[in-house]
N, C-alpha and C positions, 0 to 999 in steps of 0.2 A: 120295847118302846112302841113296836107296833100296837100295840093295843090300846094306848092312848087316843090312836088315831079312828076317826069316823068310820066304821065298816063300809060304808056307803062310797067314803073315798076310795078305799083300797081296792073293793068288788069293781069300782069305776077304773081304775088303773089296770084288773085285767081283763078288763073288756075289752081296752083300747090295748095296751100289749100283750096278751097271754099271760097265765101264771106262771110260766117258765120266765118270765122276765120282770117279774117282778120280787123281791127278796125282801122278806118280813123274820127270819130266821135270825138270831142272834149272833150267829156263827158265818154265817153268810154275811152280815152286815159288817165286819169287823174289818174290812179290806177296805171301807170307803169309808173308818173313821178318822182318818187322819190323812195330809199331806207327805210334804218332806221338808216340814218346819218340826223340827224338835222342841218334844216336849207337849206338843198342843194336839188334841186327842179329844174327839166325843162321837157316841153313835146315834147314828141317824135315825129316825123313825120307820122310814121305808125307805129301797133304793129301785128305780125302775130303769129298766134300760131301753133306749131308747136303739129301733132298729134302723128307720129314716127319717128324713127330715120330717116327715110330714105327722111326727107320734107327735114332736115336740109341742105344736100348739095347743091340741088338745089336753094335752097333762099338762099345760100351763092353767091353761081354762078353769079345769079340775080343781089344780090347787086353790085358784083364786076363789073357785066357789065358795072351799072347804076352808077358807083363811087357812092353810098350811105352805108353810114358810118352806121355800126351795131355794137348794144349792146344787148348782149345775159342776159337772165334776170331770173332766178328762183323763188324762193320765194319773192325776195329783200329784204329779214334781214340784208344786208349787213351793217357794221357800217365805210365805208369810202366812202359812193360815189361808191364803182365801178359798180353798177347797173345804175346809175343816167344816163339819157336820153341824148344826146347831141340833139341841133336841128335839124330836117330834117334825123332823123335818123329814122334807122331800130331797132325797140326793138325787138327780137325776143324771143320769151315767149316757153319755155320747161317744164313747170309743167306735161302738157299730157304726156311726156315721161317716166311712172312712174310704168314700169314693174320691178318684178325681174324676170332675163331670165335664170339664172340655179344657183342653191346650189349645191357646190359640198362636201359635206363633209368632201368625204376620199381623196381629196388633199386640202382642210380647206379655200375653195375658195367660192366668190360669186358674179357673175357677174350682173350686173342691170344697168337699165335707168339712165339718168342724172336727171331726176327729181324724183325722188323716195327721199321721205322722210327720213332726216337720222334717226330718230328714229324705222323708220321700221325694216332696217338693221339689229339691233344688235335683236328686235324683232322675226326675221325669223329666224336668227343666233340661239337664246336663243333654236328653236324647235329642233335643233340637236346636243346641248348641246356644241354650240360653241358662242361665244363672241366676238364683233366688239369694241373696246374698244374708239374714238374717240367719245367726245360726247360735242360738242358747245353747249352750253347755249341757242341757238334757235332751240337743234335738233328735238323738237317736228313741228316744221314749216320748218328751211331751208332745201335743196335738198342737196344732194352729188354732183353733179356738183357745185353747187355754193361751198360744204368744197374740192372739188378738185380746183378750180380756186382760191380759195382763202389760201387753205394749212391751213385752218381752226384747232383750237384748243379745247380743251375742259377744263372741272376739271380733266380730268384723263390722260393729258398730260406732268403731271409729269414723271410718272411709266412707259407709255405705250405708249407715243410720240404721232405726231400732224399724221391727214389726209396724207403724204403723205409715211409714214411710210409703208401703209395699201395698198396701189395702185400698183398692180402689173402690171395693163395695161388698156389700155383706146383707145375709137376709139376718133380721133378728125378730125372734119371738118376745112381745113386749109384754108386760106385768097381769094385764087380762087375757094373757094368749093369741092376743092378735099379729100376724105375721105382717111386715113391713122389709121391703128392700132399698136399700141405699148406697147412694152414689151409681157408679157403671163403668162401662172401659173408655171413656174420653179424660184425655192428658190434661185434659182444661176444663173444667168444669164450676162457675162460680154462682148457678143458681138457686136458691135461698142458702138457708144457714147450712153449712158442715154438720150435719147431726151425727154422719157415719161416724165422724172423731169423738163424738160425744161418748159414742161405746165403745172404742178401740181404748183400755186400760181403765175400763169401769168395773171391773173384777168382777162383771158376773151380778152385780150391783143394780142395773138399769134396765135391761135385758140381757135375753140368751141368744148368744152365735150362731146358727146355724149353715151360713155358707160363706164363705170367702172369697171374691173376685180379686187375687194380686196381680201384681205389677211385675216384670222378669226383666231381666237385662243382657243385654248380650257376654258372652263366659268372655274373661280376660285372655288377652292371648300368653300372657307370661306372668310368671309368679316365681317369687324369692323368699326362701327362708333366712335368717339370718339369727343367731345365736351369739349373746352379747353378756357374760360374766364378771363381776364387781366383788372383790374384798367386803366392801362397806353395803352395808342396809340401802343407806340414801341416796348411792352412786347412782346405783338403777333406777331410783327415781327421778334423778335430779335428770341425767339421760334422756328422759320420757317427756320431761319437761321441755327442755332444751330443743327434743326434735321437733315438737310442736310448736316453739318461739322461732324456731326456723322454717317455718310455713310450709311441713315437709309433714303430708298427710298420708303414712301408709296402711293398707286395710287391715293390720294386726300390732299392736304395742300391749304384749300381756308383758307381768309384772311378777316374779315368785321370788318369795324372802326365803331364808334357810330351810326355813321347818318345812317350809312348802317342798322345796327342793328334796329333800333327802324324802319324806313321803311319797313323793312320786315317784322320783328314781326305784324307791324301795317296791313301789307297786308294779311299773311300767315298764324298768330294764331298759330305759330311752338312750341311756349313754348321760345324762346329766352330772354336773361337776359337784357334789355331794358335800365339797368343802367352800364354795360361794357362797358370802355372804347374801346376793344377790342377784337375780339373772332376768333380761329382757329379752323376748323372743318377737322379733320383728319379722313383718311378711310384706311386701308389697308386691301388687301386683298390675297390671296393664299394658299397654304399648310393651315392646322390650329397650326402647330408649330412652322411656319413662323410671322403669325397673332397674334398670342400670345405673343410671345418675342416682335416685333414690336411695338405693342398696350403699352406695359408696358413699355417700353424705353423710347417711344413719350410723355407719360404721366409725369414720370420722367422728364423729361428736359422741359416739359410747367410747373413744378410746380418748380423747379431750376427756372424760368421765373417770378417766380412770380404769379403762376394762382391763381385763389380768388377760382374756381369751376375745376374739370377734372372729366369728368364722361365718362362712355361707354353708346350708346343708346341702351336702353332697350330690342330691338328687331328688325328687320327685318322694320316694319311697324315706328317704332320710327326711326330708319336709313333714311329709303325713305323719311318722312315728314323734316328732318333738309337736305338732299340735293333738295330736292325740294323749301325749301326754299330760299337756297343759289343760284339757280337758278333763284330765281324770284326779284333778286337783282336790276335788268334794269327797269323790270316794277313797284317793289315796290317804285323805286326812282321815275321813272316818272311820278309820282299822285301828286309829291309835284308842282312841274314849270310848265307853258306851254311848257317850251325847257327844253330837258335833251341831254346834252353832253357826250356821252359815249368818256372816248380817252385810249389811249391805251400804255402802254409803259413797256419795260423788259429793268433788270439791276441785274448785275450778285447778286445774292445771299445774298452775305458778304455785299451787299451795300441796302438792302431791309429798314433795318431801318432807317438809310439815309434820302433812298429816299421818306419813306412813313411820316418821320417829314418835310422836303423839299417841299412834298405835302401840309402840312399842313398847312403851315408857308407861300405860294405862294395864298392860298384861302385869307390870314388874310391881306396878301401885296394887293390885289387887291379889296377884300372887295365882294368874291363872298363864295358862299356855293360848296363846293365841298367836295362829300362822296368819298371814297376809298374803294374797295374788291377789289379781283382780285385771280388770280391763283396761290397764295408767292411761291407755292414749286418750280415752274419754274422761278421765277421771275417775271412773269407776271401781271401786275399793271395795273386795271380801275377807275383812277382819274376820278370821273364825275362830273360833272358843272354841278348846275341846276338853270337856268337864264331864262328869258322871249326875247327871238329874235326878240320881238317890242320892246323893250327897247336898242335904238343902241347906248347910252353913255353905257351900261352895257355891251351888247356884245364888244367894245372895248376894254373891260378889260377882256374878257373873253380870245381874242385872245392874249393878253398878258400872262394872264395865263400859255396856251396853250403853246406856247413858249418860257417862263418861265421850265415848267416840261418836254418837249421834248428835250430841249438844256440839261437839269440837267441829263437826262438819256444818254445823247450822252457823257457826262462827264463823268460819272461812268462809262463806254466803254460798255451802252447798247445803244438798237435797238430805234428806232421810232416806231416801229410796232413789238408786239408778237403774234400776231394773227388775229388783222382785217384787215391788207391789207394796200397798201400804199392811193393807188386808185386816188379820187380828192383830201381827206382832208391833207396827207401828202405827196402831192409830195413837196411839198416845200423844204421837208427837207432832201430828199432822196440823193441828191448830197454832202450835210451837212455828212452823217453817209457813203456813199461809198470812198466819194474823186473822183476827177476828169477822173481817167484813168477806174476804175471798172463801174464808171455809165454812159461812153462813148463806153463801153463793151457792156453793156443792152442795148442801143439805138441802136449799132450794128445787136444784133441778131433779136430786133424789126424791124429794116429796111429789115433784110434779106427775113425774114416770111413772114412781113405784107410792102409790099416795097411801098405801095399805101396810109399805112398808116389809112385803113376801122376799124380795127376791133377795137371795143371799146377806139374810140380816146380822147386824153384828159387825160387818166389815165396814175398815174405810174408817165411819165416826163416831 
């Protein structure tokens, strides 16, 4: 592919990073052709790596010159495509950017690279007894640029809301390569428009991330795990519901149906009950007189539900192994298929058991395997398909599926996407859930930014 591209480009790209960092190699490029959406695959024209913040405006510039269309790229855990390479494109690779550049404590702030680890965050956080509470299910691997570009979620986005929550300001490289900073560390801040929101889940779309100013909180002083098992499918939902109609907000309500269960167990060795239809794993945390009342109420209404088991984890170390496991939901499933379908879909609350028998009953219509967890306490639902993508009479049914559970969630007046982005795999439907005047709004502000139309083309619409 490289050689479609302008020499003039390329000689330009290592001028400004070395030819050690920049990759034109067919074999080399083949690790930044794809995310961690299944099935969705192309390679890139060049990939450069960026070593500071200070590469990125200029190889913005570059590309603009050269009309060559760039895709900014982190870890690539992404689960819709928004990483995915178009052809003849610029991937441009940010993991080197991976300092943090000041801990402020005593205004409960911490500024860092776009490539820094999110797990690190709440890490460095933890040494001055403060807490970064967004935690995606890949925070051991993705970057915080990719949970800014994508307004990423976690298990603890119930209580403590998604990534953009936490972003008080950010530098971004914009469509000519011009560098621009937004927002700052004031709590209150209401002078002109929010533009920093404008980029926080523009996928890479509007501009590129390069610095992060978040927000930290003081660490909880107590925290509860709590393990709540169900006969029935819908128990565990109906449970999730219920705790939420009971104005009982605690920072973890994850959700695993059978197939979920016994995949994990099989991966984990967590101690999970292998034979539940169904299982809630609840955590709250704060005050310890807040945690107490909470824990006992939660418990109370999963055994009103029907639970077979309601236990507290034993300890600290018993806590960590049952969210660890619950985390390892994606890759315990994906041992079973060659292809695993992660998909993604929120629907208010009162409609969780609904949608989570609608799921069920869309696997048995189609004659595919698809497990369920997800994030209940926010509504957030990972129907996953686990099918083989050589198999293309199966894949047809999978996209029916698909289809199938995105229109059911647009019915119950939820989202297409709760947290992985619209990207490639859902723009289809993005016009479907705005309507005609709001998704000709977002095409607007897209033309306005990016008027050439460079920055990571293809996504979104």
């Amino acid at each position: 592919m490289s050689a479609t591209l302008p020499s003039a480009f390329l000689s330009g790209l290592r001028t400004l990073l070395g030819s050690d960092q920049v990759l034109t190699e067919p074999i080399d490029l083949i690790p930044y052709g794809f995310d961690g959406t299944a099935t969705l695959k192309e390679r890139a024209g060049v990939v450069a790596l960026a070593r500071t913040t200070e590469d990125v405006g200029p190889m913005v510039a570059l590309a603009h010159e050269h009309r060559i269309p760039i895709v900014a790229r982190g870890s690539g855990t992404g689960l819709s495509g928004g990483s995915v390479p178009v052809k003849g494109c610029l991937v441009l690779g940010l993991n080197q950017l991976d300092q943090i550049l000041e801990v402020d404590p005593k205004n409960l702030t911490m500024l860092v690279e776009t490539g820094l680890i999110t797990q690190r965050i709440d890490e460095e956080a933890a040494k001055h007894g403060l807490f970064y509470p967004p935690d995606p299910g890949s925070l051991k691997i993705a970057t915080i640029g990719g949970n800014a570009a994508e307004n990423s979620g976690g298990l603890r986005g119930l209580k403590y809301g998604v990534t953009r929550d936490y972003v008080m300001g950010m530098e971004v490289v914009l469509a000519d390569g011009e560098v621009v900073w937004l927002g700052n560390q004031c709590v209150k801040d209401v002078a002109g428009y929010s533009v920093k929101d404008l980029f926080i889940g523009s996928e890479g779309t509007l501009g590129i991330i390069t610095k992060v100013l978040l927000k930290l909180l003081p660490r909880p002083a107590a925290r509860r795990t709590i393990l709540a098992t169900f006969d029935q499918l819908d128990q565990g939902a109906q449970t999730v519901s219920d705790i939420i109609a009971a104005k009982i907000i605690p920072c973890t309500l994850e959700f695993l149906d059978n197939t979920t269960i016994r995949c994990v167990e099989d991966f984990s060795k967590a101690g999970l009950p292998v034979e539940a239809g169904s299982l809630v794993l609840m955590e709250t945390d704060g005050p310890e007189a807040v945690v107490t009342d909470e824990c006992e109420r939660m418990m109370a209404l999963a055994r009103e539900n029907g639970a077979t088991e309601v236990r507290v984890a034993a300890d600290d170390a018993e806590a960590a192994r049952l969210a660890a496991a619950r985390r390892s939901a994606f890759s315990a499933l994906a041992r079973i298929k060659p292809t695993t379908i992660l998909e993604d879909v929120t629907v208010p609350r009162t409609r969780l058991a609904e949608m989570v028998r609608f799921i069920a009953k869309t696997g048995v219509k189609h004659r595919l395997q698809i497990a369920t967890f997800g994030h209940m306490g926010d509504g957030n639902l990972h129907p996953t398909i686990l099918t083989d993508e050589r198999d293309h009479e199966e894949m047809e049914r999978v996209e029916l599926a698909i289809e199938d559970i995105v229109r059911q969630a647009l019915a119950f007046k939820g989202t297409i996407t709760g947290e992985h982005g619209v990207g490639l795999a859902k723009k289809a439907f993005l016009k479907e859930q705005l309507g005609d005047a709001s998704y000709a709004l977002m095409k607007r502000v897209k033309a306005a930014l990016d008027p050439e139309g460079l920055l990571n083309p293809g996504k979104i619409f």
